[in-house]
Structure formats: structure tokens, C-alpha cells
BALUM-396439 format. One record per residue: residue number from 1; residue in three letters; x, z, y of N, C-alpha, C in turn. Coordinates in pm, whole numbers. Layout:
N
+-----+------+--------+--------+--------+--------+--------+--------+--------+--------+--------+
| pos | code |   n_xx |   n_zz |   n_yy |  ca_xx |  ca_zz |  ca_yy |   c_xx |   c_zz |   c_yy |
+-----+------+--------+--------+--------+--------+--------+--------+--------+--------+--------+
| NUM |  ALA |      X |      Z |      Y |      X |      Z |      Y |      X |      Z |      Y |
...
+-----+------+--------+--------+--------+--------+--------+--------+--------+--------+--------+
//
This chain:
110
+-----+------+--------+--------+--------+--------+--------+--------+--------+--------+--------+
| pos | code |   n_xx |   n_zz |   n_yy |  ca_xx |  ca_zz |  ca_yy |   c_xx |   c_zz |   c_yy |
+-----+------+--------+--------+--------+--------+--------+--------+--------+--------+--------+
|   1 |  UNK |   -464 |  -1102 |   2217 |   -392 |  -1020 |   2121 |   -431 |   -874 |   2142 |
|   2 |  UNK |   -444 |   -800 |   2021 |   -523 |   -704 |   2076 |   -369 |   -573 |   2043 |
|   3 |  UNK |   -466 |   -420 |   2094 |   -311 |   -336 |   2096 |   -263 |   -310 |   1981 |
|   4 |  UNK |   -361 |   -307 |   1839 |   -325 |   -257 |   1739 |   -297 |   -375 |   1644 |
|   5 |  UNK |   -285 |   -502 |   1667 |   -249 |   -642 |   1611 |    -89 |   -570 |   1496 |
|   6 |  UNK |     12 |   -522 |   1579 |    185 |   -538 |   1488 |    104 |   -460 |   1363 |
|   7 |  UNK |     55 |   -324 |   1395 |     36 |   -246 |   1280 |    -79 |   -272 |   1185 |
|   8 |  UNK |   -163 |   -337 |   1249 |   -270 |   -424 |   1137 |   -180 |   -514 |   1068 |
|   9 |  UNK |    -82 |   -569 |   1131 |     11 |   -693 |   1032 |     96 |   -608 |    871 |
|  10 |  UNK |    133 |   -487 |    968 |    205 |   -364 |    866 |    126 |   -352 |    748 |
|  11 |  UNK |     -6 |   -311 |    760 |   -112 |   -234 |    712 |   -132 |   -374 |    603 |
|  12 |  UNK |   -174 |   -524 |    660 |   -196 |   -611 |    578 |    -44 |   -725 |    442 |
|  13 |  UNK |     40 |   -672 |    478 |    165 |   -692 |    434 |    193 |   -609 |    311 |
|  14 |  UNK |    177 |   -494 |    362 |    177 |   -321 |    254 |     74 |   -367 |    149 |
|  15 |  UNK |    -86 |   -401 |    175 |   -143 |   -408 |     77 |   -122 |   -523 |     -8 |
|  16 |  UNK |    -91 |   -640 |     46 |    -72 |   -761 |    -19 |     80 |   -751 |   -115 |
|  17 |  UNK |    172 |   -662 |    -84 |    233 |   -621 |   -174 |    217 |   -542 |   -312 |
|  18 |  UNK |    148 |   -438 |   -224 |     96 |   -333 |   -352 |     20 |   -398 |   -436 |
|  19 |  UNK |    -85 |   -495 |   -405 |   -145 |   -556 |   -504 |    -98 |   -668 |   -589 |
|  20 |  UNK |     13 |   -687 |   -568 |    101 |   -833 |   -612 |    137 |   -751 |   -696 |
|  21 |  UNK |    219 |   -617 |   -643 |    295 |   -547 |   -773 |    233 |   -500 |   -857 |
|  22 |  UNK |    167 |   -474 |   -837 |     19 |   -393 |   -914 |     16 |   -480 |  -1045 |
|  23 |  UNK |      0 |   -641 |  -1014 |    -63 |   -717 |  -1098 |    101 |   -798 |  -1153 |
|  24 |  UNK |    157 |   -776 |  -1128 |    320 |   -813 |  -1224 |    353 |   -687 |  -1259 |
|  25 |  UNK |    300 |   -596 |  -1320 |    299 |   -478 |  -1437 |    286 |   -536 |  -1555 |
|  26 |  UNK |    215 |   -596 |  -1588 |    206 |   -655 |  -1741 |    287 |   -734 |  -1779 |
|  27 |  UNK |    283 |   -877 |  -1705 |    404 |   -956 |  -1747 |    495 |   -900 |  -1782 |
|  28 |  UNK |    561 |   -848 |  -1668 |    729 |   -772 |  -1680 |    681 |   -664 |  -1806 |
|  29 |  UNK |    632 |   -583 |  -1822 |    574 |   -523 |  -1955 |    626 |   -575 |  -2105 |
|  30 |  UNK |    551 |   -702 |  -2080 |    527 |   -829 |  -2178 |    646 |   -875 |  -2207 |
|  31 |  UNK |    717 |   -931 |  -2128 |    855 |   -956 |  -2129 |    972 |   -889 |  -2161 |
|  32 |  UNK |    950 |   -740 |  -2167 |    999 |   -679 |  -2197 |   1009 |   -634 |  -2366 |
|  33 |  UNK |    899 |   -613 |  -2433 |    824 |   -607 |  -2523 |    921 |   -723 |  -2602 |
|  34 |  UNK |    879 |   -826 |  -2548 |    869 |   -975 |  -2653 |   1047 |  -1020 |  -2658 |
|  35 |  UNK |   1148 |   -963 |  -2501 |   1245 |   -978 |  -2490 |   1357 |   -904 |  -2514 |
|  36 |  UNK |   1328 |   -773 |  -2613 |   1394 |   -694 |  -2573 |   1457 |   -702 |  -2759 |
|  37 |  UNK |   1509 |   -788 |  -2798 |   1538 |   -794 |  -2917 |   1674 |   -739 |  -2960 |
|  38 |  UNK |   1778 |   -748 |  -2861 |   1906 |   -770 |  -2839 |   1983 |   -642 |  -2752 |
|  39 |  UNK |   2054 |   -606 |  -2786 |   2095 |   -491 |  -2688 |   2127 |   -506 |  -2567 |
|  40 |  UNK |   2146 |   -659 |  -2526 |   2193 |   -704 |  -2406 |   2057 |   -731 |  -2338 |
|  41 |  UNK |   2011 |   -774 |  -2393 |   1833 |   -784 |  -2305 |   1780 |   -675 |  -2266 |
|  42 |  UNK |   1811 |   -603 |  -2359 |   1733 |   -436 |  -2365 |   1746 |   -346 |  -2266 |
|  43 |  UNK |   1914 |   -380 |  -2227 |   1972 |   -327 |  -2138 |   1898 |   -343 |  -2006 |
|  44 |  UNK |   1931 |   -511 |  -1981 |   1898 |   -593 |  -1868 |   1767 |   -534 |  -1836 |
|  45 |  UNK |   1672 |   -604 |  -1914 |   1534 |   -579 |  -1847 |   1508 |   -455 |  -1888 |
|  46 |  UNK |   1572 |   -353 |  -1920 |   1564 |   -216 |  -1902 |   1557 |   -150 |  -1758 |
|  47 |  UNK |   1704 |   -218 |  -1697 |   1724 |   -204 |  -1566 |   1620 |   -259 |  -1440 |
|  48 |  UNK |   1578 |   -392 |  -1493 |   1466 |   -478 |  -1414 |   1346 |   -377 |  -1397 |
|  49 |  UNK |   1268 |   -296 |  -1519 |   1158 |   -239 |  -1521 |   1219 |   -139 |  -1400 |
|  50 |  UNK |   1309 |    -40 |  -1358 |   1326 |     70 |  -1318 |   1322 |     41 |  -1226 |
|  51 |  UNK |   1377 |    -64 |  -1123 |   1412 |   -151 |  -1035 |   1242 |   -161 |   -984 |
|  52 |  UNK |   1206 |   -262 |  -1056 |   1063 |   -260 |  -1044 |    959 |   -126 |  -1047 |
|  53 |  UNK |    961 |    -28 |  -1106 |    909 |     43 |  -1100 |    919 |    156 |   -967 |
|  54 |  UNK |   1076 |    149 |   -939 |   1111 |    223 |   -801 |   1049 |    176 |   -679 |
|  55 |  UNK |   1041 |     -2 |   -701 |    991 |    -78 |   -578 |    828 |    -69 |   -579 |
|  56 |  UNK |    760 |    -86 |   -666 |    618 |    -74 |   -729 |    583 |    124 |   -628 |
|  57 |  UNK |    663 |    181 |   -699 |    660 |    356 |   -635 |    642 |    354 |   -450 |
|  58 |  UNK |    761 |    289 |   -434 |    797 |    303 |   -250 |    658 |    222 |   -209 |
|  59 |  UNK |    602 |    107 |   -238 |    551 |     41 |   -206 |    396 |     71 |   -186 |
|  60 |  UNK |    364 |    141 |   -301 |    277 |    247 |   -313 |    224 |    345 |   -209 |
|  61 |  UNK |    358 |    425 |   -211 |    388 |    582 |   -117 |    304 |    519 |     13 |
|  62 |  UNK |    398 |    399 |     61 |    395 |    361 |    233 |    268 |    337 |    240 |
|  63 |  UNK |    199 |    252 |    149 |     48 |    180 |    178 |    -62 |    280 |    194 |
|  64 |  UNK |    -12 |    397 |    108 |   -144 |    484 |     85 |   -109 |    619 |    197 |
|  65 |  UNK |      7 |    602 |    253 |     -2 |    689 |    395 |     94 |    606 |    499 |
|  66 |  UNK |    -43 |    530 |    488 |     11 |    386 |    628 |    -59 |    501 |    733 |
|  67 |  UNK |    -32 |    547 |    862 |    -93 |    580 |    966 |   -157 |    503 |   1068 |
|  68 |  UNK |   -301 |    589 |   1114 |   -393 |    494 |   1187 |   -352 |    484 |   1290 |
|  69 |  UNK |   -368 |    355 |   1327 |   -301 |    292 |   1466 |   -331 |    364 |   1595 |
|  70 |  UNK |   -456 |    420 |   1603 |   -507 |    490 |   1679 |   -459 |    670 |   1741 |
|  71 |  UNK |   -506 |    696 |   1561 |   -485 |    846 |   1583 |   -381 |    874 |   1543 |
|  72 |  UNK |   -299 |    787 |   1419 |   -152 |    864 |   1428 |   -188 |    960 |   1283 |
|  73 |  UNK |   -322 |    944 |   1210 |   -279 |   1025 |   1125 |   -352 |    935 |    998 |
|  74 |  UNK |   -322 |    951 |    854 |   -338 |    837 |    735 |   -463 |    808 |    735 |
|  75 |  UNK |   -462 |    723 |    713 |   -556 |    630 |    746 |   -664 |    611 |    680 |
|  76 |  UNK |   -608 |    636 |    519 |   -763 |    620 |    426 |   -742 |    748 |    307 |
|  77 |  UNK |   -672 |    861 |    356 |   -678 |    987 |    307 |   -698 |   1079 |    354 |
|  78 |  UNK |   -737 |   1214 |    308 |   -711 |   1331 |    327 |   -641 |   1398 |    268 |
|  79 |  UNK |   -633 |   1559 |    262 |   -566 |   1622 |    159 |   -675 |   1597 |     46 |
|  80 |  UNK |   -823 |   1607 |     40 |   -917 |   1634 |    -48 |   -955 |   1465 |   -116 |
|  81 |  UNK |   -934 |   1374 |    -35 |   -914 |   1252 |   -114 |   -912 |   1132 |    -63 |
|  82 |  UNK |   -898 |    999 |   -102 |   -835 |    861 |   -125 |   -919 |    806 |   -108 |
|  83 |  UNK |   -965 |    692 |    -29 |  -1004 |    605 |    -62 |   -954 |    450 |    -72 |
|  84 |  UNK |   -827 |    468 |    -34 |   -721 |    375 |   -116 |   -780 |    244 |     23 |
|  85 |  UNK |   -783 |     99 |   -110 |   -768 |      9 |    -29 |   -917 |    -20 |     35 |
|  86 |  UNK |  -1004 |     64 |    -18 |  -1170 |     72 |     31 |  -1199 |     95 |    128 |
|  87 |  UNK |  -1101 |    189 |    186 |  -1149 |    242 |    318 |  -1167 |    111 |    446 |
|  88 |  UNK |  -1299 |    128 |    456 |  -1351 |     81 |    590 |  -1313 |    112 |    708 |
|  89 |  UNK |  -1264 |    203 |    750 |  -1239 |    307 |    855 |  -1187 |    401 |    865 |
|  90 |  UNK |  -1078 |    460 |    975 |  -1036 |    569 |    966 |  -1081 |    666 |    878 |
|  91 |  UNK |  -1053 |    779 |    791 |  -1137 |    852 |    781 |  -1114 |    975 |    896 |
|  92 |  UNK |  -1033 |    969 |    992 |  -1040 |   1128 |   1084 |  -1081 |   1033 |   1226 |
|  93 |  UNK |  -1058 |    907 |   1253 |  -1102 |    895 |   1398 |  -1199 |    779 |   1388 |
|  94 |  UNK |  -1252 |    720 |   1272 |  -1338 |    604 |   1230 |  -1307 |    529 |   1284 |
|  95 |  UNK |  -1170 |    444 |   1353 |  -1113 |    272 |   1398 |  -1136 |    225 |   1231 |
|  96 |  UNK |  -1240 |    120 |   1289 |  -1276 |      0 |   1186 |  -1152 |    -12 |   1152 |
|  97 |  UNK |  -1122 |   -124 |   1007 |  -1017 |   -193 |    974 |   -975 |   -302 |   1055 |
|  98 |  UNK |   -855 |   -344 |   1118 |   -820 |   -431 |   1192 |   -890 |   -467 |   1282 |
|  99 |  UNK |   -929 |   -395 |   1354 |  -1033 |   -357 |   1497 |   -879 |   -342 |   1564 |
| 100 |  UNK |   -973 |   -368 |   1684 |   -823 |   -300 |   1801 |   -883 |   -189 |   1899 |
| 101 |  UNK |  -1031 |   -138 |   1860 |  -1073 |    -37 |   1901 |  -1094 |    -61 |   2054 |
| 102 |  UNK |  -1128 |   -164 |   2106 |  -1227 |   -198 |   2207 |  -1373 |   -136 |   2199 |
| 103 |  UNK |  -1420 |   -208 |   2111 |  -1601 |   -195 |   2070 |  -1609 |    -37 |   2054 |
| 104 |  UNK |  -1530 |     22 |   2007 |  -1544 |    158 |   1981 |  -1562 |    287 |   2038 |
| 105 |  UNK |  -1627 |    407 |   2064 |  -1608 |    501 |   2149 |  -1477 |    600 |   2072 |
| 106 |  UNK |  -1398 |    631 |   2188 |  -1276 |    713 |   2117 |  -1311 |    845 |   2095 |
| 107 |  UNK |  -1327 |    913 |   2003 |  -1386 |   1115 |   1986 |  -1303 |   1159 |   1952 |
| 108 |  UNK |  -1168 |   1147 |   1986 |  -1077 |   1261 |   1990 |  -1042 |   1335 |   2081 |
| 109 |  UNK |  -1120 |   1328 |   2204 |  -1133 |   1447 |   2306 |  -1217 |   1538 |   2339 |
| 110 |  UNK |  -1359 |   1471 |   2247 |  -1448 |   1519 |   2207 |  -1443 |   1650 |   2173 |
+-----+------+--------+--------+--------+--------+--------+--------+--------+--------+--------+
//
């Protein structure tokens, strides 16, 4: 078991969410659209979208400033930019993705 195993679990949980929610945007959309005939529906899945959209938001926030297990600082941003779920590697201390940073030389004392 390696040291950075809990927060690789974090890191892989966060994205498998974000991308679930990501992709139940349309349906619920759709459903909304096709269900919303009635003032009582309108209401309802009025409330569902916001609900969803708040959870879709938080879910978002956390994934895209998950911190690197290593260095402690986000993981696949800067201030100047994102590379979202692409990132290969730290971008400030380069720990591979779900590495536990054995194989690696550490350069933050560098």
C-alpha cells in the first residue's frame, strides 16, 4: 500500500463523480423540458435542477482544486491555467497520477 493510496482514492471518486454529473445534464434538462407542463412539476423539477446544479457546482469546485498529495498544492492548476482531468502530473512538483512517488526524485528542496 503505498503513502499516497487514501488521497488517490479522493482524487479518483471526485472525478468519477464530476463526470457522472457532467453527463446527467441533459437528461435532467430533458425531463425538465418535456415535464414541466403543470405547475406542480414545474415547481418540483424546478427545485431538482437547483439541487442538482448546486451538487454538479460543489463537485466541480473540489475536483478541480483537489491538492497534490505530495506538495500540498492543486494539482492540475495554476493561477494561469487548467488542465482539468488531463493532467498527467503535478503541475508544481510533477508526482505522476496515482504514483506514490517512490520512482520519483522529490525537487522541492531543490
Amino acid at each position: 500500500m503505498g503513502r499516497y493510496d487514501a488521497e488517490w482514492e479522493i482524487y479518483r471518486r471526485l472525478r468519477l463523480s464530476a463526470v457522472l454529473l457532467a453527463l446527467g445534464i441533459p437528461p435532467l434538462l430533458a425531463a425538465f423540458v418535456l415535464l414541466s407542463r403543470t405547475a406542480n412539476a414545474r415547481t418540483f423539477l424546478g427545485i431538482l435542477v437547483i439541487l442538482y446544479a448546486a451538487l454538479f457546482f460543489i463537485t466541480q469546485l473540489r475536483f478541480t482544486f483537489f491538492l497534490c498529495p505530495r506538495c500540498h498544492k492543486w494539482f492540475s492548476r495554476t493561477w494561469r491555467f487548467d488542465k482539468g482531468i488531463f493532467a498527467r502530473k503535478c503541475v508544481h512538483c510533477g508526482l505522476k497520477k496515482f504514483s506514490d512517488g517512490e520512482d520519483q526524485v522529490d525537487l522541492r528542496g531543490l
